[in-house]
N, CA, C and O atoms as a GROMACS GRO file, in nm:
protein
  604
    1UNK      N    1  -9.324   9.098   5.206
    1UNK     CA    2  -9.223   9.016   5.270
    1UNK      C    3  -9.107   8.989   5.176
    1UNK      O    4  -8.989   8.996   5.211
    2UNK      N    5  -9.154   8.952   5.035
    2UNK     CA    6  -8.985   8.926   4.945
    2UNK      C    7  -8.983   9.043   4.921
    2UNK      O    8  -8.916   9.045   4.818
    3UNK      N    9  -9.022   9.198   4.955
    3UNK     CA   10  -8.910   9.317   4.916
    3UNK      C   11  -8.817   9.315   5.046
    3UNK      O   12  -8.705   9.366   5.038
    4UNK      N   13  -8.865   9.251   5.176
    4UNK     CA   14  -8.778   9.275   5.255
    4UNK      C   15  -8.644   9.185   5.212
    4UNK      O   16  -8.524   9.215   5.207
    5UNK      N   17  -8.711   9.071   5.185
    5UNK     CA   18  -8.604   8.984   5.150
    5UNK      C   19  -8.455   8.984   5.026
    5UNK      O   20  -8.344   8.937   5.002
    6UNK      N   21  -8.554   9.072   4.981
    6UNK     CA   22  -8.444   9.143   4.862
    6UNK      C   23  -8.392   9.256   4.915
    6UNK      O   24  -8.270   9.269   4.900
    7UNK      N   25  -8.446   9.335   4.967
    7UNK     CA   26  -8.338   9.439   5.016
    7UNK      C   27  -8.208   9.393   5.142
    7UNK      O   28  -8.105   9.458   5.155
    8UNK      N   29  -8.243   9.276   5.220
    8UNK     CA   30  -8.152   9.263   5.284
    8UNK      C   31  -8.038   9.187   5.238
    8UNK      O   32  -7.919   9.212   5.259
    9UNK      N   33  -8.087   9.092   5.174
    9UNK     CA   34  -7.962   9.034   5.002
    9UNK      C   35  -7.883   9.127   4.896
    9UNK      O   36  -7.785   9.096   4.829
   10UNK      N   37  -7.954   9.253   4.899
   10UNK     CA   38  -7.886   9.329   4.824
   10UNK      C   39  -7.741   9.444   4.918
   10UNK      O   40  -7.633   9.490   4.882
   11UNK      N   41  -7.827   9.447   5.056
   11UNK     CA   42  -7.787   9.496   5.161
   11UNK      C   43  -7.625   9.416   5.218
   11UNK      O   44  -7.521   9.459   5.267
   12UNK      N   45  -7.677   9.284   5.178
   12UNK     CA   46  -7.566   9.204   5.228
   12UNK      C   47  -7.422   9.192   5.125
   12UNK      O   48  -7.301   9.181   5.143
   13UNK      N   49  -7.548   9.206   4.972
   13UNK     CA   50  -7.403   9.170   4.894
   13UNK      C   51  -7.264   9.261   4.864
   13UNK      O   52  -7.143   9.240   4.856
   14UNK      N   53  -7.398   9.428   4.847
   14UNK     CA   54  -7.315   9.562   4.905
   14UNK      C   55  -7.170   9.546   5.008
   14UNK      O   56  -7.055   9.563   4.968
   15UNK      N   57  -7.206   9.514   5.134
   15UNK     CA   58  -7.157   9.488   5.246
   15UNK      C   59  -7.054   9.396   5.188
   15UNK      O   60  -6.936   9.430   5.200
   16UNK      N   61  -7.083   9.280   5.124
   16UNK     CA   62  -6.958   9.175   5.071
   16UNK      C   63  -6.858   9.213   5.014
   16UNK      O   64  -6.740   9.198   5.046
   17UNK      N   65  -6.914   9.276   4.908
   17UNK     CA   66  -6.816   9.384   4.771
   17UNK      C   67  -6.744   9.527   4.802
   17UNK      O   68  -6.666   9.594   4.735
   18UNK      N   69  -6.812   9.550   4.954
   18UNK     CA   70  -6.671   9.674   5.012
   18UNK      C   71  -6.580   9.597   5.071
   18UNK      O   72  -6.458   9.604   5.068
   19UNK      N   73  -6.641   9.535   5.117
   19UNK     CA   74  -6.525   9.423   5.233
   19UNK      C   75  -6.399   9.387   5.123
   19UNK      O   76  -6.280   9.415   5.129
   20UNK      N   77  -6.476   9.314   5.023
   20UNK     CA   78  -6.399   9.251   4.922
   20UNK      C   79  -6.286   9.382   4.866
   20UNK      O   80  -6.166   9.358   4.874
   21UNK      N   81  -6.329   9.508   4.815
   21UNK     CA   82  -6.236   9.593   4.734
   21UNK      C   83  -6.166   9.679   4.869
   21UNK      O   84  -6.079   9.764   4.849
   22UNK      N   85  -6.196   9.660   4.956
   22UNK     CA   86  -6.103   9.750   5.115
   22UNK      C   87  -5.990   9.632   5.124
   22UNK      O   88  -5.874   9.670   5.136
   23UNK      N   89  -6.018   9.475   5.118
   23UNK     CA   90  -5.915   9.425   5.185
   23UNK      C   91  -5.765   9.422   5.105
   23UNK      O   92  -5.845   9.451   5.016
   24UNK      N   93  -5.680   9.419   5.069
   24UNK     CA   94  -5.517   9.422   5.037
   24UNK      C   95  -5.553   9.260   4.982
   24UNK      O   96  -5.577   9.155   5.041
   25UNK      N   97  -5.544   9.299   4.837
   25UNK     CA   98  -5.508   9.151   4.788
   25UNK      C   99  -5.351   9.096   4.770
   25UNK      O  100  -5.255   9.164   4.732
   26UNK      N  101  -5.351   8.952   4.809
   26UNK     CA  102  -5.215   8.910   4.831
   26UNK      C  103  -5.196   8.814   4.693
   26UNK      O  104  -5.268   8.723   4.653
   27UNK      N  105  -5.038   8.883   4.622
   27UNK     CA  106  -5.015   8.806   4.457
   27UNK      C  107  -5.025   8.658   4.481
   27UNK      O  108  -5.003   8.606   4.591
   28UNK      N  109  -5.059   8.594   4.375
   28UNK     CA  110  -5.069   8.478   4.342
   28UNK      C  111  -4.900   8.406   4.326
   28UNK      O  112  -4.808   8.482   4.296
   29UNK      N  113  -4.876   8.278   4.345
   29UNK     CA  114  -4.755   8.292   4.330
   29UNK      C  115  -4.755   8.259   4.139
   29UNK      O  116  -4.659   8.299   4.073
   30UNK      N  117  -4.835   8.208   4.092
   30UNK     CA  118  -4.761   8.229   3.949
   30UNK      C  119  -4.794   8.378   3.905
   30UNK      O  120  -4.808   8.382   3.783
   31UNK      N  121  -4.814   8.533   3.979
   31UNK     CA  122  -4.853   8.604   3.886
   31UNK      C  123  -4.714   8.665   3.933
   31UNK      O  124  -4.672   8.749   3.854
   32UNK      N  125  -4.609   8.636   4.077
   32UNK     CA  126  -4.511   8.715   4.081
   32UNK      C  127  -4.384   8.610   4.027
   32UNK      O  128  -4.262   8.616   4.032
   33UNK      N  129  -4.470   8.522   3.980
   33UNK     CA  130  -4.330   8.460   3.906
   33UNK      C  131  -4.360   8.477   3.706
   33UNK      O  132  -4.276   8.443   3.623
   34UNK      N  133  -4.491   8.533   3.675
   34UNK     CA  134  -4.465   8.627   3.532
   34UNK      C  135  -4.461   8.774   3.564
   34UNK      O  136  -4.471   8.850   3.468
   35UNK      N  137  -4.450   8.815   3.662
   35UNK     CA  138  -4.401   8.968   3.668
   35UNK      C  139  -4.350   8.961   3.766
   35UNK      O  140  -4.429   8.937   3.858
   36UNK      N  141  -4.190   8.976   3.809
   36UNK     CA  142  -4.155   8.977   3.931
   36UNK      C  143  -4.112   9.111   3.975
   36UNK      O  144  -4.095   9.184   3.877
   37UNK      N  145  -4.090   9.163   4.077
   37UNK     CA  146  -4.126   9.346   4.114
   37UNK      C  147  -3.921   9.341   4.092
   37UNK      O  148  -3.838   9.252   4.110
   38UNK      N  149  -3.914   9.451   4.058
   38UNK     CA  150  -3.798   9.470   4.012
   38UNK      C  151  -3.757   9.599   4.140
   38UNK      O  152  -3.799   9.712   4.119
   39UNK      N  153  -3.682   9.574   4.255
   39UNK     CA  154  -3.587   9.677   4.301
   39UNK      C  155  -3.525   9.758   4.202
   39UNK      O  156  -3.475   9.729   4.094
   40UNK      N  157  -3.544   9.896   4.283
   40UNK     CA  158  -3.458  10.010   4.261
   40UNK      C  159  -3.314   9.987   4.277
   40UNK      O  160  -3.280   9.989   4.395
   41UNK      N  161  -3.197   9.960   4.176
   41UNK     CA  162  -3.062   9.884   4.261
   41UNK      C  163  -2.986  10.058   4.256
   41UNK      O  164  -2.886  10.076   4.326
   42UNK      N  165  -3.029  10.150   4.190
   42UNK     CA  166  -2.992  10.305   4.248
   42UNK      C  167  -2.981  10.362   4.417
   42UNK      O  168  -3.087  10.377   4.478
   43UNK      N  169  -2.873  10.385   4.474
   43UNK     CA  170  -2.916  10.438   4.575
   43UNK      C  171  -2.994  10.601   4.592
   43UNK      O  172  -3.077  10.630   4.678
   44UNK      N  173  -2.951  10.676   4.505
   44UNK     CA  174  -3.026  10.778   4.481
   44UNK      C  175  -2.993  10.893   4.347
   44UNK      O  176  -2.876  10.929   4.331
   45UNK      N  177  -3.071  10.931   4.281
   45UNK     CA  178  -3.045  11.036   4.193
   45UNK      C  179  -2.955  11.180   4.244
   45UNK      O  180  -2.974  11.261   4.334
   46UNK      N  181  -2.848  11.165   4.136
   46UNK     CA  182  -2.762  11.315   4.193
   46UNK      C  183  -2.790  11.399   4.069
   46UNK      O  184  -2.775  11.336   3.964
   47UNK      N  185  -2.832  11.551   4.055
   47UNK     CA  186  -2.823  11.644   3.951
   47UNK      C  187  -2.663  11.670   3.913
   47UNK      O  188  -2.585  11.715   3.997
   48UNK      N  189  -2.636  11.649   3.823
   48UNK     CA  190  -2.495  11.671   3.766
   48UNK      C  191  -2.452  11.763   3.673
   48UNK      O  192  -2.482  11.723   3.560
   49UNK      N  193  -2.380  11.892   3.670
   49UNK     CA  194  -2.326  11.953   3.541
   49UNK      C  195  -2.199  11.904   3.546
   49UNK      O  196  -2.101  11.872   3.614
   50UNK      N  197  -2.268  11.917   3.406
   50UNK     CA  198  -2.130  11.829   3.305
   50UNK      C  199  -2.065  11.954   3.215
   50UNK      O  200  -2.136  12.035   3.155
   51UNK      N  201  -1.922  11.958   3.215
   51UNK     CA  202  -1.882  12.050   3.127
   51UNK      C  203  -1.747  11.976   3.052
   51UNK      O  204  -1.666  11.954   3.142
   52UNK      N  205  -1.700  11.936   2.939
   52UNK     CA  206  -1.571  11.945   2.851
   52UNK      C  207  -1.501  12.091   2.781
   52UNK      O  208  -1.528  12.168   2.689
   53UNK      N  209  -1.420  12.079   2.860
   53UNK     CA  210  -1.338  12.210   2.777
   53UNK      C  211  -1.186  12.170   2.825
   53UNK      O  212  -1.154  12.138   2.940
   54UNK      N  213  -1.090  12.177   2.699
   54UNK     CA  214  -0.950  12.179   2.680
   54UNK      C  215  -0.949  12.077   2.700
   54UNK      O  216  -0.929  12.083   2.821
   55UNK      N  217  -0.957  11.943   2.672
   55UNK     CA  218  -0.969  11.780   2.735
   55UNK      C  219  -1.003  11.761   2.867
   55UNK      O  220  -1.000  11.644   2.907
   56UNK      N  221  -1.033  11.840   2.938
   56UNK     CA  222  -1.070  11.813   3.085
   56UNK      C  223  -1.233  11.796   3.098
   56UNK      O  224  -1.307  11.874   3.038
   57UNK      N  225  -1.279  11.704   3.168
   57UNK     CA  226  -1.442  11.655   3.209
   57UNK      C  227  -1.356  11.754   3.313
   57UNK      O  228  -1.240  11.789   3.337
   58UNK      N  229  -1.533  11.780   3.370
   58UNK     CA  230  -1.542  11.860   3.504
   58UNK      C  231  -1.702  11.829   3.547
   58UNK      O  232  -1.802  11.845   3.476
   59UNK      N  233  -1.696  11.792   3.652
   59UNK     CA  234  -1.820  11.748   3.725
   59UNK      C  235  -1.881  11.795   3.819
   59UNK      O  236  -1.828  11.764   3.925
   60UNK      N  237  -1.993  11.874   3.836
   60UNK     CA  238  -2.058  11.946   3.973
   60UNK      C  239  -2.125  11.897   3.997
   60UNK      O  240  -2.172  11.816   3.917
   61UNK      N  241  -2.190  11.914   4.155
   61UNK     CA  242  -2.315  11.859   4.182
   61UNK      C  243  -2.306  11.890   4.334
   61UNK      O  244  -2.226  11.957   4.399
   62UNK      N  245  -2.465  11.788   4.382
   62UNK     CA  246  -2.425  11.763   4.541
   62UNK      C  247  -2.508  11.631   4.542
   62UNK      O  248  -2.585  11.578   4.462
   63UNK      N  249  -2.450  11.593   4.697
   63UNK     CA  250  -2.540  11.438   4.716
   63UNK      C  251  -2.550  11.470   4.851
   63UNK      O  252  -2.480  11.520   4.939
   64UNK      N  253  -2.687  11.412   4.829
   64UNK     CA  254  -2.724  11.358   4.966
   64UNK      C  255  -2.701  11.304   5.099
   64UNK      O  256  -2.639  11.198   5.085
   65UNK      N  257  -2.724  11.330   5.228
   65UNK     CA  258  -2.614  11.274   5.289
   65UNK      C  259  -2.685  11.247   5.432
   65UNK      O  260  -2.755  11.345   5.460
   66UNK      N  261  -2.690  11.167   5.513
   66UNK     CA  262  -2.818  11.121   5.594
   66UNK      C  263  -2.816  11.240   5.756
   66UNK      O  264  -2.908  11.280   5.827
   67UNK      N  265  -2.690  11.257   5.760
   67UNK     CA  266  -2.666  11.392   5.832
   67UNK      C  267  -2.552  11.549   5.816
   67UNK      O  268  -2.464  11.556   5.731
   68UNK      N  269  -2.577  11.641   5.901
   68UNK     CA  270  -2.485  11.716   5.868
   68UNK      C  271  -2.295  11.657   5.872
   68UNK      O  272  -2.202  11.678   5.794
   69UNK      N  273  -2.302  11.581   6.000
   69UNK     CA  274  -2.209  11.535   6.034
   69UNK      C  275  -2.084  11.471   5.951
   69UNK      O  276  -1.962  11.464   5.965
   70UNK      N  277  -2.213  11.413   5.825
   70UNK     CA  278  -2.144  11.288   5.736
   70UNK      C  279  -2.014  11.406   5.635
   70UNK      O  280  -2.032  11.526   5.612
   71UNK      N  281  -1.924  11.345   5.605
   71UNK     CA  282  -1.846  11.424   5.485
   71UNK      C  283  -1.826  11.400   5.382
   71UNK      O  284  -1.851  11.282   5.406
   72UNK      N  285  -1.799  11.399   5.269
   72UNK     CA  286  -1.794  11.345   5.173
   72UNK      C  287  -1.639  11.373   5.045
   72UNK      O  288  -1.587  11.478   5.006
   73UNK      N  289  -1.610  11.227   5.015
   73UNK     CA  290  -1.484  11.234   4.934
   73UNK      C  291  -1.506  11.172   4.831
   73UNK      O  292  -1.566  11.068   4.805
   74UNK      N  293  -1.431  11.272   4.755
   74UNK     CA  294  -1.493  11.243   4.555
   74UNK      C  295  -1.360  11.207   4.516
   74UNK      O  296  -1.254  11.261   4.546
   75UNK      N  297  -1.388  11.078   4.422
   75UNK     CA  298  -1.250  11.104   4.354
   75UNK      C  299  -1.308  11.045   4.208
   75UNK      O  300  -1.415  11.086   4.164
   76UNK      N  301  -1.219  10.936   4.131
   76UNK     CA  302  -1.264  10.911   3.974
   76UNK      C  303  -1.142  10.802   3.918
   76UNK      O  304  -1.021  10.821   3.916
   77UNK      N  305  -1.216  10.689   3.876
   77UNK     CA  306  -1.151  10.582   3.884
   77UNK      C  307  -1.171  10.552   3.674
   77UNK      O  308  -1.272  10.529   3.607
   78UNK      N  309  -1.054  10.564   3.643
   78UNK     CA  310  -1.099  10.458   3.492
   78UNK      C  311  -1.132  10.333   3.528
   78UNK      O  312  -1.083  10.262   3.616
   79UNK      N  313  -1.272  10.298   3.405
   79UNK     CA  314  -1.248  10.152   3.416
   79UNK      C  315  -1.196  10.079   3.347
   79UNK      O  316  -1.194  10.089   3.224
   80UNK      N  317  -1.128   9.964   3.433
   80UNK     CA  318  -1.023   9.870   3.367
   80UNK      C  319  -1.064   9.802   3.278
   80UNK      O  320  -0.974   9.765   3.203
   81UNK      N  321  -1.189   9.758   3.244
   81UNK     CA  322  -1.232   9.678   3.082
   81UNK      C  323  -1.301   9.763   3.021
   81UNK      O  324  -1.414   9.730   2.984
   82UNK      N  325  -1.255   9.888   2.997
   82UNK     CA  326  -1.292   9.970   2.902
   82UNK      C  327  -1.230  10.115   2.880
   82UNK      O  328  -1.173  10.190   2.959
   83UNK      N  329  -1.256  10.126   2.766
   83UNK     CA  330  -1.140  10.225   2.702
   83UNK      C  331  -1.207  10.402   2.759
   83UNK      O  332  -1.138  10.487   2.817
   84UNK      N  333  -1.328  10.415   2.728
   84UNK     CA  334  -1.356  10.513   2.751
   84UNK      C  335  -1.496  10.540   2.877
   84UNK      O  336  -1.586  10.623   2.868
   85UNK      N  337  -1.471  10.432   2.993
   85UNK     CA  338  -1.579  10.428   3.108
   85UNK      C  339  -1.498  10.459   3.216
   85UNK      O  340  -1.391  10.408   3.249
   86UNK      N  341  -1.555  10.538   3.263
   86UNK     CA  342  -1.493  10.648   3.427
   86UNK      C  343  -1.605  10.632   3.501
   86UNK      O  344  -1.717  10.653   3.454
   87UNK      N  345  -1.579  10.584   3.659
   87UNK     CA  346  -1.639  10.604   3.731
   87UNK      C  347  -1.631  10.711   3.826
   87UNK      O  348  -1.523  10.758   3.864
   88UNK      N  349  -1.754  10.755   3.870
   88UNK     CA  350  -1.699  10.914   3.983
   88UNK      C  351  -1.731  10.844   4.138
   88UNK      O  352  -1.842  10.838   4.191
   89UNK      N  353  -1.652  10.813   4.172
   89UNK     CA  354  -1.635  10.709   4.298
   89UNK      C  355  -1.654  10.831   4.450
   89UNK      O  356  -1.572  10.922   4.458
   90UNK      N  357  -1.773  10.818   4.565
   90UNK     CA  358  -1.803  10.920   4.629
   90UNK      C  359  -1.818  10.848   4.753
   90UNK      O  360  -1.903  10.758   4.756
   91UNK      N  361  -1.740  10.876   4.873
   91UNK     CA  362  -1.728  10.827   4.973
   91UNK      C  363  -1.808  10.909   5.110
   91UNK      O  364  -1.777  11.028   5.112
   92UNK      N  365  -1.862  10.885   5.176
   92UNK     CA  366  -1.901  10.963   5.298
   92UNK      C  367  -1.899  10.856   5.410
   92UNK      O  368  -1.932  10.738   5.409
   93UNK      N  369  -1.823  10.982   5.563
   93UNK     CA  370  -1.809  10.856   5.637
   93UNK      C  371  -1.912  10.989   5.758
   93UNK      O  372  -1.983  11.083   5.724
   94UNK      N  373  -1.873  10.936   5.907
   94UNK     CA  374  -1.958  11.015   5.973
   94UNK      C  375  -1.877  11.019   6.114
   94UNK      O  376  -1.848  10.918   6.177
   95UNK      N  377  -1.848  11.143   6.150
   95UNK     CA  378  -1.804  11.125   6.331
   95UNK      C  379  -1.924  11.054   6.390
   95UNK      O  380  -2.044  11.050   6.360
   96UNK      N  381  -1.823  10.978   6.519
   96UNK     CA  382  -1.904  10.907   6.602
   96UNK      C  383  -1.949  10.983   6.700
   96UNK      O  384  -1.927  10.932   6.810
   97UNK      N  385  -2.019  11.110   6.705
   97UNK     CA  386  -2.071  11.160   6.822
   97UNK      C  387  -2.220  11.177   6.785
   97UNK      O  388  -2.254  11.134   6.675
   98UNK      N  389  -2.291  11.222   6.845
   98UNK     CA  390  -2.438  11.224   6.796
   98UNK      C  391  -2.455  11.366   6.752
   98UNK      O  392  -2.407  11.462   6.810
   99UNK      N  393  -2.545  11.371   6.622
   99UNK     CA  394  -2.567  11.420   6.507
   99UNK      C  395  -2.732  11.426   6.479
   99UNK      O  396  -2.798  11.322   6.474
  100UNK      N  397  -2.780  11.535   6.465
  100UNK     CA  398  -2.922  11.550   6.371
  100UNK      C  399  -2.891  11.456   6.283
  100UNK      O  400  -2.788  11.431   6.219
  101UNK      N  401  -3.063  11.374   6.296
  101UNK     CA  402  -3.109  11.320   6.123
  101UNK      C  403  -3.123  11.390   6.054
  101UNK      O  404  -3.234  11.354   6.015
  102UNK      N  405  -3.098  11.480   5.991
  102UNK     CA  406  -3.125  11.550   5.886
  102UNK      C  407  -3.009  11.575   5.757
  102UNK      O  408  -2.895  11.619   5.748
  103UNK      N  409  -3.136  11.504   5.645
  103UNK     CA  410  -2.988  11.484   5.544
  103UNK      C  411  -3.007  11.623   5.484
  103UNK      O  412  -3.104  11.692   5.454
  104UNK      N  413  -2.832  11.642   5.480
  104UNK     CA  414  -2.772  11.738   5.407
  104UNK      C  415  -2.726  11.742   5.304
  104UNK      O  416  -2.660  11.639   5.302
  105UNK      N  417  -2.708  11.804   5.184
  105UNK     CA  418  -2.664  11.845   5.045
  105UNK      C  419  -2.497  11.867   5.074
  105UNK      O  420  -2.452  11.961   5.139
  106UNK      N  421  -2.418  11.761   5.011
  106UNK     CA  422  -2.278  11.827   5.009
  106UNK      C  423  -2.253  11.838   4.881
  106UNK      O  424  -2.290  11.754   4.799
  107UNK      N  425  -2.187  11.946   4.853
  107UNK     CA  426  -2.129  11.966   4.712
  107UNK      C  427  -1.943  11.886   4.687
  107UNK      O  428  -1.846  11.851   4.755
  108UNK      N  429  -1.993  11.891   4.527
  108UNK     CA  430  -1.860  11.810   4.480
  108UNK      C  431  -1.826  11.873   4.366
  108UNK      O  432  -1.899  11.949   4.302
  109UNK      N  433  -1.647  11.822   4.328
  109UNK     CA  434  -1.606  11.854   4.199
  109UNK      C  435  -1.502  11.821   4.143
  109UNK      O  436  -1.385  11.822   4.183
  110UNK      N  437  -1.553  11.785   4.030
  110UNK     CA  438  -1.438  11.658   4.005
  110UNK      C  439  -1.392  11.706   3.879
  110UNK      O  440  -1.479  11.754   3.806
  111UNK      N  441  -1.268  11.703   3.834
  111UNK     CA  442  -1.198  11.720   3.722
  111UNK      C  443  -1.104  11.642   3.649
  111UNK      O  444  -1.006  11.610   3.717
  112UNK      N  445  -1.104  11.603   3.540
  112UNK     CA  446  -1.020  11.510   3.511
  112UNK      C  447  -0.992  11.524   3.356
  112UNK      O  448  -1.076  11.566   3.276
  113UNK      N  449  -0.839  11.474   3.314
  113UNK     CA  450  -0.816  11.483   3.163
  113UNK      C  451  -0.896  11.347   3.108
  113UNK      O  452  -0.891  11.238   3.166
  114UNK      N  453  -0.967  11.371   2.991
  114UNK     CA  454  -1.010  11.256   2.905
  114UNK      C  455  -1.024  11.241   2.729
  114UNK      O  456  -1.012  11.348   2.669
  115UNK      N  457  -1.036  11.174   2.683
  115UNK     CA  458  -1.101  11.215   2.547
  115UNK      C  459  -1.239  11.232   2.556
  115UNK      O  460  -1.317  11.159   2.617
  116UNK      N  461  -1.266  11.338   2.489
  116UNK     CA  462  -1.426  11.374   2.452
  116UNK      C  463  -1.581  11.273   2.522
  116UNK      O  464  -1.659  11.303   2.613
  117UNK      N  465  -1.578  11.183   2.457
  117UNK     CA  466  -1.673  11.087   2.442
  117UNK      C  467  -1.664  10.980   2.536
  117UNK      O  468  -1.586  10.891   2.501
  118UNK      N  469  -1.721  10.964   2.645
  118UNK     CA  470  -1.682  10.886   2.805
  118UNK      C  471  -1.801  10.856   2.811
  118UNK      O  472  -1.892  10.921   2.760
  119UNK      N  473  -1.815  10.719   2.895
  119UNK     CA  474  -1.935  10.706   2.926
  119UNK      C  475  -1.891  10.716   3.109
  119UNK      O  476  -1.773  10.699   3.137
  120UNK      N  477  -1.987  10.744   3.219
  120UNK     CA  478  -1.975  10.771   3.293
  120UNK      C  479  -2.050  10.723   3.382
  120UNK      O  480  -2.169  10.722   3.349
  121UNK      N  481  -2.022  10.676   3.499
  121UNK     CA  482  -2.146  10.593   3.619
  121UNK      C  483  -2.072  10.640   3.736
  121UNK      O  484  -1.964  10.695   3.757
  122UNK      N  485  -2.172  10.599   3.805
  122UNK     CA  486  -2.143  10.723   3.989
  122UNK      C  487  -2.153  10.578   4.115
  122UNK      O  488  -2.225  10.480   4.097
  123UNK      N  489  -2.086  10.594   4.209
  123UNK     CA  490  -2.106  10.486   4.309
  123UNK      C  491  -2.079  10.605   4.445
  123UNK      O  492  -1.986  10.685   4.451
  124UNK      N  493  -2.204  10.584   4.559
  124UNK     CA  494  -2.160  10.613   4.657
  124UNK      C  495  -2.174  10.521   4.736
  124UNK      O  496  -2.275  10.451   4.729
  125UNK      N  497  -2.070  10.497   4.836
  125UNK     CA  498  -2.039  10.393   4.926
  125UNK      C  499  -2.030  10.232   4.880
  125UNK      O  500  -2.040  10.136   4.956
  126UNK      N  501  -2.013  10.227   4.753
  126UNK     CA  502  -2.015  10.139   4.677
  126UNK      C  503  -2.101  10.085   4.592
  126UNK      O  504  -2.102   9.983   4.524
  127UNK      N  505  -2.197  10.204   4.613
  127UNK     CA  506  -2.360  10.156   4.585
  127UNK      C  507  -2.375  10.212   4.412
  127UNK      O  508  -2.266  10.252   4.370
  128UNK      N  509  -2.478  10.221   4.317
  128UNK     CA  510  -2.492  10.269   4.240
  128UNK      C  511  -2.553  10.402   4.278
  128UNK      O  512  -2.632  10.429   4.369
  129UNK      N  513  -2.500  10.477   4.192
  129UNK     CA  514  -2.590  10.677   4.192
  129UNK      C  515  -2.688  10.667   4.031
  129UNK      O  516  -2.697  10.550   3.994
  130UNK      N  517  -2.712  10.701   3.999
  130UNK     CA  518  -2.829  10.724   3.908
  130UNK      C  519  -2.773  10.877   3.873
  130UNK      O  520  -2.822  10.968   3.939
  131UNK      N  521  -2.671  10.909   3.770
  131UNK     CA  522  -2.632  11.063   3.733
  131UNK      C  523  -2.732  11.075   3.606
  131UNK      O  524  -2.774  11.009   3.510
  132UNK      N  525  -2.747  11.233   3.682
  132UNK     CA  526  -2.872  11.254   3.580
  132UNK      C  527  -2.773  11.408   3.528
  132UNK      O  528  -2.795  11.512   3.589
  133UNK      N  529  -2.709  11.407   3.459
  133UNK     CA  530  -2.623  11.481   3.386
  133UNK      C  531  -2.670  11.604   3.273
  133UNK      O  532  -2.732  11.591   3.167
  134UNK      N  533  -2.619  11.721   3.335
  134UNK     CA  534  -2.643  11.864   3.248
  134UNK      C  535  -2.520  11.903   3.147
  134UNK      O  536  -2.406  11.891   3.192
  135UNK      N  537  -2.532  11.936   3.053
  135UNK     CA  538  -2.409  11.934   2.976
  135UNK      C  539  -2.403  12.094   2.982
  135UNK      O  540  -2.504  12.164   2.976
  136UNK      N  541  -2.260  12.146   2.996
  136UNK     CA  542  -2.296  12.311   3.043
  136UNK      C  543  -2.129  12.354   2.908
  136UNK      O  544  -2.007  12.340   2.913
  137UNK      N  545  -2.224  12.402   2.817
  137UNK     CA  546  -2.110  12.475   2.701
  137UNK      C  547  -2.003  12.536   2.765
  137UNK      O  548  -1.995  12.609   2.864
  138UNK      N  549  -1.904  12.478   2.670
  138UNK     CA  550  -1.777  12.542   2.743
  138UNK      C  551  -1.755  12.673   2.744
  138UNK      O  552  -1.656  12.709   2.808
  139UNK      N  553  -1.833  12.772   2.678
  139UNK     CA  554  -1.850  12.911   2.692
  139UNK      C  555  -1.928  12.960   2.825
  139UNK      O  556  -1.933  13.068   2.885
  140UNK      N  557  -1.966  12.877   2.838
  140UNK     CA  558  -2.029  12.941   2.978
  140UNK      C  559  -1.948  12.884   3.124
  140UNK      O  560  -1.882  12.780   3.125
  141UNK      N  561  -1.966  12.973   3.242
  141UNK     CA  562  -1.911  12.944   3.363
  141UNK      C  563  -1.972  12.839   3.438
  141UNK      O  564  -2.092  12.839   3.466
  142UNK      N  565  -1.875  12.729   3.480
  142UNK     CA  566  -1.962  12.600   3.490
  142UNK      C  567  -2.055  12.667   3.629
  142UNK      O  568  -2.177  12.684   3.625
  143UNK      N  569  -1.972  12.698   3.739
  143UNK     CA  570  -1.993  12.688   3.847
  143UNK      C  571  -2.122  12.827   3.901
  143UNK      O  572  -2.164  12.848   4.014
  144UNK      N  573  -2.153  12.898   3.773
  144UNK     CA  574  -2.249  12.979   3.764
  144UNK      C  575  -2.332  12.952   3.756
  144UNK      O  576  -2.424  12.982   3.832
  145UNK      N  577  -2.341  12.839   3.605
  145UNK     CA  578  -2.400  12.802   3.551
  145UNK      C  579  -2.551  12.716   3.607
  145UNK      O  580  -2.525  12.604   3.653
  146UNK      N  581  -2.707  12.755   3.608
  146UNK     CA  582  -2.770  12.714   3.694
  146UNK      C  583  -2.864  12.606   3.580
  146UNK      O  584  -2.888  12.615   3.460
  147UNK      N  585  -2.907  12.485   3.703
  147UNK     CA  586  -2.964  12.416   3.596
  147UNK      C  587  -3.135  12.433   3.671
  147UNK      O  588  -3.158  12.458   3.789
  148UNK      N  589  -3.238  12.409   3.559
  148UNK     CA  590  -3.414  12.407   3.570
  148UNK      C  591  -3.429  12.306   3.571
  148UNK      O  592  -3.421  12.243   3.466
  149UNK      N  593  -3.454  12.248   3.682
  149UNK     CA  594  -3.572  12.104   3.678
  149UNK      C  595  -3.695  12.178   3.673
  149UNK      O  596  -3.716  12.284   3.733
  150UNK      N  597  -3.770  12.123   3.606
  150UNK     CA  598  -3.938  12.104   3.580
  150UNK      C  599  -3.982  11.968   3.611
  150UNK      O  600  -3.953  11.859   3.561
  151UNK      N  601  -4.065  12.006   3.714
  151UNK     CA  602  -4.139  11.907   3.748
  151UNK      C  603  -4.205  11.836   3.856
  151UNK      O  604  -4.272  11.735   3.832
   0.00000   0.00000   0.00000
């Protein structure tokens, strides 16, 4: 009679401890106020070649774009509290007729005179881009020029 009694206690506690590790535990509030979850404030990663030759930056790439429809306009803004920060400012708008969801790759290219050493940040639609930048020797053809992600 107590093996039954132990096997159905052991039976039960089993049963407790899946219940327990299946259900979605909900944070404590002091554990999300010593680690609080940090948003992505990027709207999305763009692959970028980067090339300097004769004082001119030159910028390739493509971005993302939520349909075919959408278009996209590049341009490049200095920034005003700083000597050597350029932004590559990227606009997309969209006809109002109906359009596939399907985002599309538009290409861009931007050129501009600078000194050498720039630091550089990307905004589309006002948002932050996340440039993940290829530096492509000025001996080589930018627009040939292919880049390897691994990974």
């Amino acid at each position: 009679m107590t093996g039954w009694i132990i096997g159905i206690v052991v039976i039960v506690l089993l049963g407790l401890g899946i219940y327990w590790l299946s259900t979605p535990s909900t944070p404590r509030a002091s554990d999300t106020a010593q680690n609080p979850v940090v948003q992505d404030e990027y709207v999305q990663m763009v692959n970028v070649k980067h090339q300097y030759k004769n004082g001119r930056h030159t910028y390739v790439g493509e971005i993302d774009l939520p349909t075919p429809c959408h278009s996209l306009v590049s341009a490049y803004n200095k920034d005003a509290n700083s000597t050597t920060g350029y932004t590559l400012v990227f606009t997309s708008t969209s006809t109002s007729g109906m359009c596939a969801q399907v985002i599309t790759s538009k290409p861009f290219k931007l050129s501009f005179a600078a000194i050498k050493n720039i630091i550089v940040s990307g905004t589309l639609n006002g948002k932050k881009l996340r440039l993940n930048l290829f530096e492509v020797p000025d001996n080589q053809n930018l627009d040939s020029f292919n880049v390897n992600i691994k990974g």
